[in-house]
MDAnalysis code that builds the backbone (N, CA, C; Angstrom):
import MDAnalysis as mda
import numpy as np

u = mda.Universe.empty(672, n_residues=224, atom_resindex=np.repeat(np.arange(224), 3), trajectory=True)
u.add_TopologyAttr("name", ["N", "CA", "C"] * 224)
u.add_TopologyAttr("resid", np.arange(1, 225))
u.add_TopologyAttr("resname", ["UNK", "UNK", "UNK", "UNK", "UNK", "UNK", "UNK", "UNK", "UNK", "UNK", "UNK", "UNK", "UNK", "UNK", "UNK", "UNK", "UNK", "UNK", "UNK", "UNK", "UNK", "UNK", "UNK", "UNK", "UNK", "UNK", "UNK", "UNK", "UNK", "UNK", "UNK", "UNK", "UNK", "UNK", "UNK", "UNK", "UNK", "UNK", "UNK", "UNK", "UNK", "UNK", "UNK", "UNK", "UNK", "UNK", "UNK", "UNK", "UNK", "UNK", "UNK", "UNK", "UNK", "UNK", "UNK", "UNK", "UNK", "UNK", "UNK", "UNK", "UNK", "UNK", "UNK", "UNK", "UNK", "UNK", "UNK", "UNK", "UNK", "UNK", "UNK", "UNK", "UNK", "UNK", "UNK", "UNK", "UNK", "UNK", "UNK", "UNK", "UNK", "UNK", "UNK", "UNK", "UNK", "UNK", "UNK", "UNK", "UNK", "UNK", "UNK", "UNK", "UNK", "UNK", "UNK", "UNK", "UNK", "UNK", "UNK", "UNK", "UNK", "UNK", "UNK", "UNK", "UNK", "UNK", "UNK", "UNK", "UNK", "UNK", "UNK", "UNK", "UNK", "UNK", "UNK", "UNK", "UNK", "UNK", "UNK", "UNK", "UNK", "UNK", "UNK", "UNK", "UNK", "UNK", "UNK", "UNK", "UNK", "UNK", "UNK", "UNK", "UNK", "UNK", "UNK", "UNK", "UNK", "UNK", "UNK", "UNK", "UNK", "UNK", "UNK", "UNK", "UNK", "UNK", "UNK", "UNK", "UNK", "UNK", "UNK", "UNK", "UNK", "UNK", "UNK", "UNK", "UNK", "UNK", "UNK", "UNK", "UNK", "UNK", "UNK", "UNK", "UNK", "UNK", "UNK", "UNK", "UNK", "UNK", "UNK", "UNK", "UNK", "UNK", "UNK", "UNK", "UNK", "UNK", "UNK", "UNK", "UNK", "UNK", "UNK", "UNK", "UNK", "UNK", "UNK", "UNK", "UNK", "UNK", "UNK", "UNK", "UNK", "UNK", "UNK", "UNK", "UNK", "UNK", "UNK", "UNK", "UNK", "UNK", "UNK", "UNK", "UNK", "UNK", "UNK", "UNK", "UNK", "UNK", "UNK", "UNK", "UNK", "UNK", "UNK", "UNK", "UNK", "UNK", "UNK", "UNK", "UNK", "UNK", "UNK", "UNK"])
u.atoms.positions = np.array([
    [-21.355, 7.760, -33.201],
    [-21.022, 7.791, -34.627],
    [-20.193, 9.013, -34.998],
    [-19.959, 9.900, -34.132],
    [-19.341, 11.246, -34.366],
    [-17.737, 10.880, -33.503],
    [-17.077, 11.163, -34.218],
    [-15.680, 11.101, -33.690],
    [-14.491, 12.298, -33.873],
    [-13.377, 12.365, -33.710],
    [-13.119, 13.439, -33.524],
    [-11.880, 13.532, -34.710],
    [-11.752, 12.892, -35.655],
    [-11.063, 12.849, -36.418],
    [-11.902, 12.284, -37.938],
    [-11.694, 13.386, -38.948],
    [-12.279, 12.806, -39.956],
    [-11.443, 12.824, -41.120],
    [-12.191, 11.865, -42.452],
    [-11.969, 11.685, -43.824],
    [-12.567, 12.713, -44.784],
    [-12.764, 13.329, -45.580],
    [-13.404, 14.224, -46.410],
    [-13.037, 14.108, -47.501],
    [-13.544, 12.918, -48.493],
    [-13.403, 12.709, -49.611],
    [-14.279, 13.283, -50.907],
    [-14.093, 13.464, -52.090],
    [-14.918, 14.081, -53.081],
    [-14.418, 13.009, -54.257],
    [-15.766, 12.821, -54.975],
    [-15.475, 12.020, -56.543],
    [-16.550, 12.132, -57.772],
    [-16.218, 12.596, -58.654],
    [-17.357, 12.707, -59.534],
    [-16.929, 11.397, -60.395],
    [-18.456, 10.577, -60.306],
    [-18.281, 9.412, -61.019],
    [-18.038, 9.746, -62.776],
    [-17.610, 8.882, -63.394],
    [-17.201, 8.632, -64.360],
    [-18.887, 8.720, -65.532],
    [-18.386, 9.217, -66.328],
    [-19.975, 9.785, -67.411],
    [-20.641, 8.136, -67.738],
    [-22.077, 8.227, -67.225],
    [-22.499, 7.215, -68.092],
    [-22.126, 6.052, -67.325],
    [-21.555, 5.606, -66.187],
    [-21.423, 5.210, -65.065],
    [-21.829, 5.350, -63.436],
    [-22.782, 6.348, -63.679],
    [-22.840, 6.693, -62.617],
    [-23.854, 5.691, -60.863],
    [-24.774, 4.688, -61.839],
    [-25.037, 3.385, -60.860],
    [-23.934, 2.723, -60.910],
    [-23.115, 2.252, -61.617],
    [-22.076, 1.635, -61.120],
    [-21.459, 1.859, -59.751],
    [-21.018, 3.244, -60.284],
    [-20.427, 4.576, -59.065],
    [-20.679, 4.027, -57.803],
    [-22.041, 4.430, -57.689],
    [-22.657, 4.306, -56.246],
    [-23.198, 3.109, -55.953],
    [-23.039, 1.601, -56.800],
    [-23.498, 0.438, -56.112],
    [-22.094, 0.124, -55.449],
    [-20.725, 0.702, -56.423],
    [-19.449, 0.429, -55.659],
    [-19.136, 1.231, -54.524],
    [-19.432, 1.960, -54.279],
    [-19.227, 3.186, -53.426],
    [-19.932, 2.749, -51.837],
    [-21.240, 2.545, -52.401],
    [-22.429, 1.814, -50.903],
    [-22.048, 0.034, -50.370],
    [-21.661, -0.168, -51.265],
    [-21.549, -2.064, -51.169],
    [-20.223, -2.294, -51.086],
    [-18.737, -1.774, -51.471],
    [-17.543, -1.768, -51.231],
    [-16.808, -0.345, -50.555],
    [-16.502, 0.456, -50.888],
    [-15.907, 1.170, -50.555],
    [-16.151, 1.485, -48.732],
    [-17.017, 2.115, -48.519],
    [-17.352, 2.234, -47.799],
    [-17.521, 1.107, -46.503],
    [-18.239, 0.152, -46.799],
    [-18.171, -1.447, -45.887],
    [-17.020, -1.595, -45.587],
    [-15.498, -1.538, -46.397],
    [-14.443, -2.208, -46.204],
    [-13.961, -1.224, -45.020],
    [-13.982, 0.268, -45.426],
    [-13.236, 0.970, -44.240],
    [-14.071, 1.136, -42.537],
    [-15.889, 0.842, -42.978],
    [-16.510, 0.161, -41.165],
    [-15.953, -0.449, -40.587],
    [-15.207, -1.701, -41.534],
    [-14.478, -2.746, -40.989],
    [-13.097, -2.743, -39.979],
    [-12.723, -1.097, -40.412],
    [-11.318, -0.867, -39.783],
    [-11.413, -0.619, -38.325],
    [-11.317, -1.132, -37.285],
    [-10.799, -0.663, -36.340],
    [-10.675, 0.882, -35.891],
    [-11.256, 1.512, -35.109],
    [-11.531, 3.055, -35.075],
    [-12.168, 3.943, -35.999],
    [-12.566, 3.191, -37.112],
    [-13.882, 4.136, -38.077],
    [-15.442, 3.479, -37.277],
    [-15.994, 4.792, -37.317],
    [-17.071, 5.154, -36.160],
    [-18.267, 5.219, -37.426],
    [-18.144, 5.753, -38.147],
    [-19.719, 5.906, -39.461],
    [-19.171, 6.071, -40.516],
    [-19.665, 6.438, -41.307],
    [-19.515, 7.015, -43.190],
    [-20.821, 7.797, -43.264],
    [-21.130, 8.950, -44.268],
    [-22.171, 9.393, -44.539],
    [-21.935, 9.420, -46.135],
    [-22.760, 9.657, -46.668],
    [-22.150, 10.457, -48.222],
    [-23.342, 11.220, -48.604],
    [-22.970, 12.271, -49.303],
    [-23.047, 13.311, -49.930],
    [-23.102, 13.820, -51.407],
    [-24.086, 14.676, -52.002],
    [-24.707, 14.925, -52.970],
    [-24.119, 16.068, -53.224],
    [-23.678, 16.584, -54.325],
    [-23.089, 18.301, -54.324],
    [-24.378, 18.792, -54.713],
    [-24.564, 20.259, -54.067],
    [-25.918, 20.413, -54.679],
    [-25.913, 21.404, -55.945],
    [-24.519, 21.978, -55.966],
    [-24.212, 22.413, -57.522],
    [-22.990, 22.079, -58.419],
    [-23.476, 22.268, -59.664],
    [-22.082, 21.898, -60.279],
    [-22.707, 20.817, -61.574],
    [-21.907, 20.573, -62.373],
    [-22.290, 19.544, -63.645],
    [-21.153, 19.052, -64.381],
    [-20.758, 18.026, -64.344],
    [-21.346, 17.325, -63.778],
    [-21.536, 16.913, -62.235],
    [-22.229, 15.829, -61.180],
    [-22.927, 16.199, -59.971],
    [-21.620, 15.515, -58.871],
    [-20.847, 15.891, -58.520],
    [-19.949, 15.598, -57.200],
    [-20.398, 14.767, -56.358],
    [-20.078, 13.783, -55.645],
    [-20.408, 13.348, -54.288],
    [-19.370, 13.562, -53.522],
    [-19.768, 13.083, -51.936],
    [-18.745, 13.665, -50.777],
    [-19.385, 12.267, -50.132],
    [-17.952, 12.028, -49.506],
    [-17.899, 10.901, -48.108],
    [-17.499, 11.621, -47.136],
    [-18.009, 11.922, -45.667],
    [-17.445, 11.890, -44.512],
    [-17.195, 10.602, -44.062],
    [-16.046, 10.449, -43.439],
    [-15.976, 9.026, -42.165],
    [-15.503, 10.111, -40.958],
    [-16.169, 9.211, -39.976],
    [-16.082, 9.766, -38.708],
    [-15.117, 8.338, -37.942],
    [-13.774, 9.293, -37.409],
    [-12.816, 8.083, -36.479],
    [-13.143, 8.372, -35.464],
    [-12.347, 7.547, -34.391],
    [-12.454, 8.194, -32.993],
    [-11.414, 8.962, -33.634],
    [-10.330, 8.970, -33.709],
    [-9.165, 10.392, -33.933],
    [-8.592, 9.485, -35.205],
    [-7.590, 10.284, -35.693],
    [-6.708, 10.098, -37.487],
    [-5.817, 8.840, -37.233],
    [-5.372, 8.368, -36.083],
    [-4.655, 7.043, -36.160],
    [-5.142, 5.841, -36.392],
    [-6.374, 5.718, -36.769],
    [-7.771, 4.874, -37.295],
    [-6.470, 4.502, -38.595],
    [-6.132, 5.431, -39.310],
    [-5.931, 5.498, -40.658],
    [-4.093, 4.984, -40.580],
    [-3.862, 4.797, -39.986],
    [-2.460, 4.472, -39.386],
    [-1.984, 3.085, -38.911],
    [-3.040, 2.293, -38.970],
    [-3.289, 0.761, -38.344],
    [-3.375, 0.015, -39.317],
    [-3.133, -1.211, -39.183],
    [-2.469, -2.538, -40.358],
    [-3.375, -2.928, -41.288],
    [-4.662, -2.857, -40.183],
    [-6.229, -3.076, -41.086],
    [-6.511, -2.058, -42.364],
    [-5.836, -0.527, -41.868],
    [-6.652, 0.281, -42.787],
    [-5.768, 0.179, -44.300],
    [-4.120, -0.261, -43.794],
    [-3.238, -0.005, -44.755],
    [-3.952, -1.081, -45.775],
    [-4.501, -2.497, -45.343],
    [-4.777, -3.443, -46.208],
    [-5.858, -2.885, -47.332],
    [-6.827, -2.199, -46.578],
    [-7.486, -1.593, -47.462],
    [-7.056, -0.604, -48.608],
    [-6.251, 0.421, -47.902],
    [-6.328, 1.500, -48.976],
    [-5.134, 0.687, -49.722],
    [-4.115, -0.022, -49.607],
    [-2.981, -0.559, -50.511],
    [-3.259, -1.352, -50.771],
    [-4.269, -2.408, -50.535],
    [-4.300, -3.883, -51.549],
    [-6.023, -3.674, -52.134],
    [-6.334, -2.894, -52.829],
    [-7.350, -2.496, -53.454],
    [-7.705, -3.840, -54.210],
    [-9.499, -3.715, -54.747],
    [-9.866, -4.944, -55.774],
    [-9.656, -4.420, -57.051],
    [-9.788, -5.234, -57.829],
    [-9.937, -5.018, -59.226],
    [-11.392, -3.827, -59.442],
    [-12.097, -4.322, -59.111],
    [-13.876, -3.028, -58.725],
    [-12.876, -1.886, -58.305],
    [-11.847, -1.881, -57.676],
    [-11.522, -0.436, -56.571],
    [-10.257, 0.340, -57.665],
    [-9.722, -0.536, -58.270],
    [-9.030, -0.114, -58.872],
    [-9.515, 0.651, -60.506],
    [-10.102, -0.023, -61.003],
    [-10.914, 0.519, -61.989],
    [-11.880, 1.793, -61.817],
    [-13.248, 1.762, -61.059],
    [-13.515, 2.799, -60.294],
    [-12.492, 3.984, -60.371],
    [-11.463, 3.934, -59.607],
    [-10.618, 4.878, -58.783],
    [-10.180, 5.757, -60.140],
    [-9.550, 4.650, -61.388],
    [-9.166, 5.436, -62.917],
    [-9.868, 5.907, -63.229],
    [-10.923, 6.071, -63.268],
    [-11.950, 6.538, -63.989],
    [-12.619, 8.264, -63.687],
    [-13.059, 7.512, -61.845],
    [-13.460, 9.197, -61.377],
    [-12.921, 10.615, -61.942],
    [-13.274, 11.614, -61.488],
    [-12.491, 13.217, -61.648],
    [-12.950, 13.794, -60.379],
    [-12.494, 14.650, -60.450],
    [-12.687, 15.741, -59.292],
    [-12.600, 15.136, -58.024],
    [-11.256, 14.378, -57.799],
    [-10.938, 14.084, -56.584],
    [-10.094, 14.617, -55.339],
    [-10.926, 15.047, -54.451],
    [-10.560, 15.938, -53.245],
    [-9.757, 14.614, -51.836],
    [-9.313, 15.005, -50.704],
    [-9.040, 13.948, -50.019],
    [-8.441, 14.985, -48.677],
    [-9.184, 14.931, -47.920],
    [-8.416, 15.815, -46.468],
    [-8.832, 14.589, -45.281],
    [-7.847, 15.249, -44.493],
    [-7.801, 14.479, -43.567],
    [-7.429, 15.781, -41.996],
    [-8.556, 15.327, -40.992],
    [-8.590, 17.099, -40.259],
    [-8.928, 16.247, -38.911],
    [-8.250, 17.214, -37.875],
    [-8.849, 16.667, -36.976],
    [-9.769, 17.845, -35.798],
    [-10.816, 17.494, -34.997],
    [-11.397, 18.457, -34.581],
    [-10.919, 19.129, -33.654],
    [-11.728, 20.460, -33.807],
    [-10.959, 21.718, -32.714],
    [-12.213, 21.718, -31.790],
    [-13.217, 21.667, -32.418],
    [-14.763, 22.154, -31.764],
    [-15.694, 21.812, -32.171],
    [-16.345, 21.515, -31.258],
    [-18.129, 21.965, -32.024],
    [-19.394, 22.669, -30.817],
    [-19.711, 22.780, -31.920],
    [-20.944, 24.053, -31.188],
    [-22.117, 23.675, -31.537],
    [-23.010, 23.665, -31.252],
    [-24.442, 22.772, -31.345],
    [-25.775, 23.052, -30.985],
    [-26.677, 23.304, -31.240],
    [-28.187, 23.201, -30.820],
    [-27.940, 22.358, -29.644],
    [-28.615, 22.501, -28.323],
    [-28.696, 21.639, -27.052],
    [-29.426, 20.368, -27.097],
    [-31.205, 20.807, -27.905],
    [-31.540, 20.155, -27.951],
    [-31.661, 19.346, -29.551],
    [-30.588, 19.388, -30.037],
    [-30.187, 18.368, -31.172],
    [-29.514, 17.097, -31.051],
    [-28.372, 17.260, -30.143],
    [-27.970, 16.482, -29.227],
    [-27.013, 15.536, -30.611],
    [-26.809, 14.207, -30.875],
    [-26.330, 13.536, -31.651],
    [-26.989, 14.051, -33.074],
    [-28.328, 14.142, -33.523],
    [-29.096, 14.152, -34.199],
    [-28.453, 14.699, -35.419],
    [-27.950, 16.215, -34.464],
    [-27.484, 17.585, -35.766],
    [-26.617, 16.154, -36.893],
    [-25.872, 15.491, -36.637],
    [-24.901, 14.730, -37.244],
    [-25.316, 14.590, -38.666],
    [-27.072, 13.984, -38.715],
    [-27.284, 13.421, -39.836],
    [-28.336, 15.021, -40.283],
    [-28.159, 15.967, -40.208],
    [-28.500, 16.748, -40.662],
    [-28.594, 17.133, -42.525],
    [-29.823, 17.419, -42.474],
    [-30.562, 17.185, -43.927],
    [-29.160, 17.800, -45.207],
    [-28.540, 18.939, -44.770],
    [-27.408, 19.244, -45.777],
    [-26.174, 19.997, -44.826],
    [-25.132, 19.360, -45.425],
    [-23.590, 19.697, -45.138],
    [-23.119, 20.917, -45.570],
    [-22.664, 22.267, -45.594],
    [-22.021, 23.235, -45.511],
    [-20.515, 23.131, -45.023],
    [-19.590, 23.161, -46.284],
    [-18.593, 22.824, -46.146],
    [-17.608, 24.082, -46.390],
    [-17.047, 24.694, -45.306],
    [-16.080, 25.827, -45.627],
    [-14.359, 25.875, -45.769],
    [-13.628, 25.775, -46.370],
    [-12.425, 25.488, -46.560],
    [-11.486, 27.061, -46.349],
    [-10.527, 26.919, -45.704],
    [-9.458, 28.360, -45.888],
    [-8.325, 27.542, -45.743],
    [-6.832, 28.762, -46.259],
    [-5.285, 28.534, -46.198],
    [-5.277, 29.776, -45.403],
    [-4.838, 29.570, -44.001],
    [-5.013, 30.717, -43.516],
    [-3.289, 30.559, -42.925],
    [-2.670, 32.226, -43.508],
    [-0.973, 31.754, -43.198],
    [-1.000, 31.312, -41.871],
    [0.111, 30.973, -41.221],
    [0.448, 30.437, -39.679],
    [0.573, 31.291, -39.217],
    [0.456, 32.859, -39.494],
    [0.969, 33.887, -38.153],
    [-0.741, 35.034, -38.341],
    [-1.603, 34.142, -38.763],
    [-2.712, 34.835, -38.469],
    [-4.118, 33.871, -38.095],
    [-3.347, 32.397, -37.844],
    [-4.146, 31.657, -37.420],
    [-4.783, 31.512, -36.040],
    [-4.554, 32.319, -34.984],
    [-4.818, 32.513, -33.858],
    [-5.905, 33.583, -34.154],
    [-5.991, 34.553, -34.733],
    [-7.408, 35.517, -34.911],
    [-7.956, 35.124, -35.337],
    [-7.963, 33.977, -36.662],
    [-8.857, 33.527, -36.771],
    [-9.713, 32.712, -36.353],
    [-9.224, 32.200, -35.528],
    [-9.331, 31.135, -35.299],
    [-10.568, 31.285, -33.720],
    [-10.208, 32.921, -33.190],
    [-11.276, 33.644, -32.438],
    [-12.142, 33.955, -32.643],
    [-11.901, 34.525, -34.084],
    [-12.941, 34.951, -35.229],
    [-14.107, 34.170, -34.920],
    [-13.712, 32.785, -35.821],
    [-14.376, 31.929, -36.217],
    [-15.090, 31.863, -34.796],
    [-14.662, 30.940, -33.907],
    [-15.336, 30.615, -32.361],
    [-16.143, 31.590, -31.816],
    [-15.670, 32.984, -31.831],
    [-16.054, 33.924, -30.967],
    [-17.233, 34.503, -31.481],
    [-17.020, 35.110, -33.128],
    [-18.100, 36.322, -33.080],
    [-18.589, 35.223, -34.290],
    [-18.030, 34.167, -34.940],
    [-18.999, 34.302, -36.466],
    [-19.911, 33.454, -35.899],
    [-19.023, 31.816, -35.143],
    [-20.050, 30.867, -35.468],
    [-21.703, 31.553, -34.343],
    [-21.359, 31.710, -33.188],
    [-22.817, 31.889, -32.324],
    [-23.507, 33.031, -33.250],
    [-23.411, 34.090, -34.123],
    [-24.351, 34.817, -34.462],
    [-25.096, 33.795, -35.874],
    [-24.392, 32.631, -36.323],
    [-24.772, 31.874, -37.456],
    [-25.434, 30.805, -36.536],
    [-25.627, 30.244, -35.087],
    [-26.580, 29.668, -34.737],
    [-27.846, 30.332, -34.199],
    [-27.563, 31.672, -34.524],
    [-29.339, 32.037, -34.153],
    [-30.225, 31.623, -34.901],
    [-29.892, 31.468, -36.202],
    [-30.730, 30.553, -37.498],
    [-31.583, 29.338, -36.514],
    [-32.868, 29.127, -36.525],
    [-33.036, 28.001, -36.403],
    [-32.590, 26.877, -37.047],
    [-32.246, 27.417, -38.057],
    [-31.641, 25.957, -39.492],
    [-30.227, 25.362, -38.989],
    [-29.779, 26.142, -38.143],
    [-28.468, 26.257, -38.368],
    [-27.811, 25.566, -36.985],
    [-27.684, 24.439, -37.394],
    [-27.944, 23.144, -35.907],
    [-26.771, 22.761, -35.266],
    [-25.971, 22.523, -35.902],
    [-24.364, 22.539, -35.471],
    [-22.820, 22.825, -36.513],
    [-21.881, 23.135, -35.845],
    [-20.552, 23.594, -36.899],
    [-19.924, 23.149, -35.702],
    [-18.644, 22.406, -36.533],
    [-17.937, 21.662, -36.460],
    [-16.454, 22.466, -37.147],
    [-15.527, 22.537, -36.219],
    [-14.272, 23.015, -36.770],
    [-13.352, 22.406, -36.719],
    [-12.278, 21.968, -37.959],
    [-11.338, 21.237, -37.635],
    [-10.002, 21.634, -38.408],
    [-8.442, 21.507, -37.980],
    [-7.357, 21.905, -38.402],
    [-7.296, 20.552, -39.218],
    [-6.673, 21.089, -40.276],
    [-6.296, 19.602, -42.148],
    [-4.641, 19.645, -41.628],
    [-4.773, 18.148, -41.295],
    [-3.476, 17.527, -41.042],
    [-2.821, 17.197, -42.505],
    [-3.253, 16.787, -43.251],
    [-2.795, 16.799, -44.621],
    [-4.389, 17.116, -45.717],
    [-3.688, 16.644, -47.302],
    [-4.539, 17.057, -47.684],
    [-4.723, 17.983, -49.538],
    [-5.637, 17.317, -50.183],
    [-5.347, 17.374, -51.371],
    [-6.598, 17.927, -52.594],
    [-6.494, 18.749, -53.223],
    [-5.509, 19.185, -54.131],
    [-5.199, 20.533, -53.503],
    [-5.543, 21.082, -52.888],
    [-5.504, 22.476, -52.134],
    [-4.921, 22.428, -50.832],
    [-3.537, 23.267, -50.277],
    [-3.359, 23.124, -48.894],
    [-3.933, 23.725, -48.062],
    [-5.359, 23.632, -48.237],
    [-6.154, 24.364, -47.091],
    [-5.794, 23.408, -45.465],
    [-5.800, 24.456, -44.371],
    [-5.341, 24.128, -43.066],
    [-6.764, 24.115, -41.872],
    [-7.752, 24.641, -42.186],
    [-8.846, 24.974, -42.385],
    [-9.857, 24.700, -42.407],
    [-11.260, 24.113, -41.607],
    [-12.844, 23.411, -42.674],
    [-13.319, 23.481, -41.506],
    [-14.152, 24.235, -42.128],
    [-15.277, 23.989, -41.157],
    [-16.560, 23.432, -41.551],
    [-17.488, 22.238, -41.046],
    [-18.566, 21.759, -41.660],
    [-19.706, 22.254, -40.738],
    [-21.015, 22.859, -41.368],
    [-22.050, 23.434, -41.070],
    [-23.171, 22.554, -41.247],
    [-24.001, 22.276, -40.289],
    [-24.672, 21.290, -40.761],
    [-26.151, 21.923, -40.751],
    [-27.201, 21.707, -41.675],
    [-28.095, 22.629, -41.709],
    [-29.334, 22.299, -41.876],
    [-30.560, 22.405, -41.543],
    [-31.577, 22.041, -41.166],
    [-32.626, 22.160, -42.616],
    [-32.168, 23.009, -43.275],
    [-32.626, 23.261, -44.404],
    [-31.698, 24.153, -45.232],
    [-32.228, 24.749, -46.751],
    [-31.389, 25.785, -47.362],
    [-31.871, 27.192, -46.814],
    [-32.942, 27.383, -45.967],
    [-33.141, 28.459, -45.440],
    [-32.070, 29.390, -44.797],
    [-31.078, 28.478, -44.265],
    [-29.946, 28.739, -43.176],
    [-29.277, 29.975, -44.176],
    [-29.192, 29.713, -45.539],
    [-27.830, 29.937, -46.374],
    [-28.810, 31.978, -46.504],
    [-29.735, 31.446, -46.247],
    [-30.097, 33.342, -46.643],
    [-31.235, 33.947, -45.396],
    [-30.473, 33.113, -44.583],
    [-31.357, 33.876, -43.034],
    [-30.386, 34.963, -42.057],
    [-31.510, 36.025, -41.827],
    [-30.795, 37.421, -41.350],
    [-29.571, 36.859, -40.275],
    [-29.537, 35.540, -39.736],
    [-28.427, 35.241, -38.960],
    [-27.174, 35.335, -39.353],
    [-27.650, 34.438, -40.538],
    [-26.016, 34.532, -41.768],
    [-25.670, 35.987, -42.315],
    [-27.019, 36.380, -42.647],
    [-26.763, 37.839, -42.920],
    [-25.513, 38.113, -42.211],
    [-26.027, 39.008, -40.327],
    [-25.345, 39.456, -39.299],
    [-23.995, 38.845, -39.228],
    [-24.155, 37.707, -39.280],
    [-22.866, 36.633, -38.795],
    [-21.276, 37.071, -40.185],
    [-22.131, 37.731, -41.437],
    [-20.909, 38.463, -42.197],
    [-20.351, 39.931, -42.360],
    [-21.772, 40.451, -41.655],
    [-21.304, 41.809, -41.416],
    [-20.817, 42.388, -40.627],
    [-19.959, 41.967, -39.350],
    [-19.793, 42.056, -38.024],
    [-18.083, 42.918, -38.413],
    [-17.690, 43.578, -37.530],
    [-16.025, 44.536, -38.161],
    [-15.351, 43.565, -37.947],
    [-15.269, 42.548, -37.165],
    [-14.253, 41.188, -36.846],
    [-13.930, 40.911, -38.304],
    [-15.096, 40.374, -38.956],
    [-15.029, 39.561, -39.880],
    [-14.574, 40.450, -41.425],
    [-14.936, 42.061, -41.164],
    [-14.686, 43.036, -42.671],
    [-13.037, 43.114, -42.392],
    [-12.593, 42.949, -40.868],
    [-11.015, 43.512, -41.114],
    [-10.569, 42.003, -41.487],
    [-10.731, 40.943, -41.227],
    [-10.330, 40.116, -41.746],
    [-10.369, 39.742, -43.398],
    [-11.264, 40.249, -43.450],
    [-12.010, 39.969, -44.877],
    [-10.958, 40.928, -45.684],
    [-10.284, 41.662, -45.165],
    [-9.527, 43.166, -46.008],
    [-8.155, 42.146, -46.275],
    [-7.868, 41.477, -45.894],
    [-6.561, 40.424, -45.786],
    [-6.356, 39.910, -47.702],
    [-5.116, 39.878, -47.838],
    [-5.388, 39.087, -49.182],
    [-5.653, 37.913, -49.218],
    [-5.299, 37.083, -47.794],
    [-5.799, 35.602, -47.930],
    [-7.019, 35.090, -47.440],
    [-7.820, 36.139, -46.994],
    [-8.857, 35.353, -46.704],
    [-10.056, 35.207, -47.956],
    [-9.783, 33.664, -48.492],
    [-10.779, 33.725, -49.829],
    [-10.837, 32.281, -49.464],
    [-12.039, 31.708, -48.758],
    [-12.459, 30.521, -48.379],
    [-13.140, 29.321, -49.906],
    [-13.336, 28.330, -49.448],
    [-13.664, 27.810, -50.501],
    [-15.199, 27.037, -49.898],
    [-16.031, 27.628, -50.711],
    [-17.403, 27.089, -50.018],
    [-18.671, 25.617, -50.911],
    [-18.763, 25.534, -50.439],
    [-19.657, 24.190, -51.035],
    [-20.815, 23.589, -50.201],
    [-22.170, 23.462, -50.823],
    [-23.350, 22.744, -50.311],
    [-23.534, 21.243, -50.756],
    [-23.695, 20.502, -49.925],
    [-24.332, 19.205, -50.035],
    [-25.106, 18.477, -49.239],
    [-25.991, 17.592, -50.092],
    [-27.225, 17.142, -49.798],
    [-26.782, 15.513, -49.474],
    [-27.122, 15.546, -47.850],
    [-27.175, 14.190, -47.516],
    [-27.386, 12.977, -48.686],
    [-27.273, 11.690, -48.645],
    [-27.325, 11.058, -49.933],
    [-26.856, 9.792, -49.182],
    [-28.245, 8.852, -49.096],
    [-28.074, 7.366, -48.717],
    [-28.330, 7.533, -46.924],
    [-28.350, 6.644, -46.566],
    [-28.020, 6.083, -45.000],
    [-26.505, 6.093, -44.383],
    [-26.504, 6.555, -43.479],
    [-25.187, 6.399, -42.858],
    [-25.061, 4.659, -42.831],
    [-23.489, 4.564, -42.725],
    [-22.965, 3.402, -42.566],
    [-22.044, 3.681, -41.122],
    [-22.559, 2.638, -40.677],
    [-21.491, 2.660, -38.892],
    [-20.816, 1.337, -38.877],
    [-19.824, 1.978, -37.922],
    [-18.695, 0.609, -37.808],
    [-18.769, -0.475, -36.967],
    [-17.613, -0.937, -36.492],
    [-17.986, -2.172, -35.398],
    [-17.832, -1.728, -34.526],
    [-17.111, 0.002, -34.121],
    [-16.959, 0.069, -32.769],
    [-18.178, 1.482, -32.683],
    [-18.703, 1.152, -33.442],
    [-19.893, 2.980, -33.422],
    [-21.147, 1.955, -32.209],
])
């Protein structure tokens, strides 16, 4: 169900609509793109702050050319009347599309970390001629001192092939065993390290961070 190319969508349903939202969201949206050829799962996602309340879709491809094939175009271009309405309505609509660099993992989590109780979602625009340190950064010193957390089960890094409303290049998803993770001496260590303060001295490093709470059953495809 984990693939190496993903979707990362965001939508805050429409006021006073919000079962609508999510009977369209669980019963269409989602079903139609299982159906595509190289989509591997769907999860969705709860923001756990904010008001009004955000949701998040992951889809997991085998890789981004899932989204490139005749099946998927039918979907996203010949929308229903339900898909089209819906779609006017939402706000706060996000849309990246990334494919993976890495992941790093608990051993004995194995597939599991995937459906992990909440998502930790980190976003950067990091220029092109300082993306190689970071990019050590990240791998080398931050993520292993942020898995000493027991909470803290797997991270997932991936470069945004495109991507909207922000050109972040950037995301990394944290997947987390609980909210304990977010204020355990691991995370502590894992920000105080000199790697991360000389980077931090940069004018661009100002990430964009967000928690969310699993929300529903995964949906898997025909080839998961």
């Amino acid at each position: 169900m984990q693939g190496t190319g993903i979707l990362f969508s965001e939508m805050t349903p429409p006021s006073g609509r919000e079962d609508a939202f999510h009977a369209w969201y669980d019963e269409e949206h989602i079903p139609l793109r299982m159906a595509v050829p190289g989509f591997l799962s769907g999860q969705r996602y709860a923001a756990t702050e904010g008001e009004p309340q955000g949701f998040l879709a992951v889809y997991e491809m085998t890789d981004l050319s899932a989204l490139r094939s005749a099946a998927y175009g039918v979907v996203k271009n010949q929308p229903s009347e339900r898909t089209r309405d819906m779609l006017r309505n939402v706000s706060g609509f996000t849309r990246y599309l990334a494919r993976e660099m890495s992941v790093q993992r608990k051993p004995e989590q194995g597939g599991a970390a995937l459906d992990a109780a909440l998502l930790y979602a980190v976003f950067f625009q990091v220029p092109e001629d300082r993306l190689a340190e970071f990019d050590a950064w990240y791998e080398q010193d931050h993520v292993p001192l942020l898995m000493e957390s027991p909470d803290w089960l797997m991270v997932r890094r991936f470069a945004i092939t495109d991507g909207e409303p922000v050109p972040f290049n950037r995301l990394a998803l944290h997947y987390l065993g609980s909210m304990d993770a977010m204020s355990s001496p691991a995370r502590e260590k894992a920000r105080a390290t000199p790697w991360r303060a000389k980077l931090a001295a940069e004018p661009w490093f100002k990430g964009s961070y967000k928690v969310f709470a699993r929300h529903g059953a995964r949906q898997t495809g025909l080839v998961a």
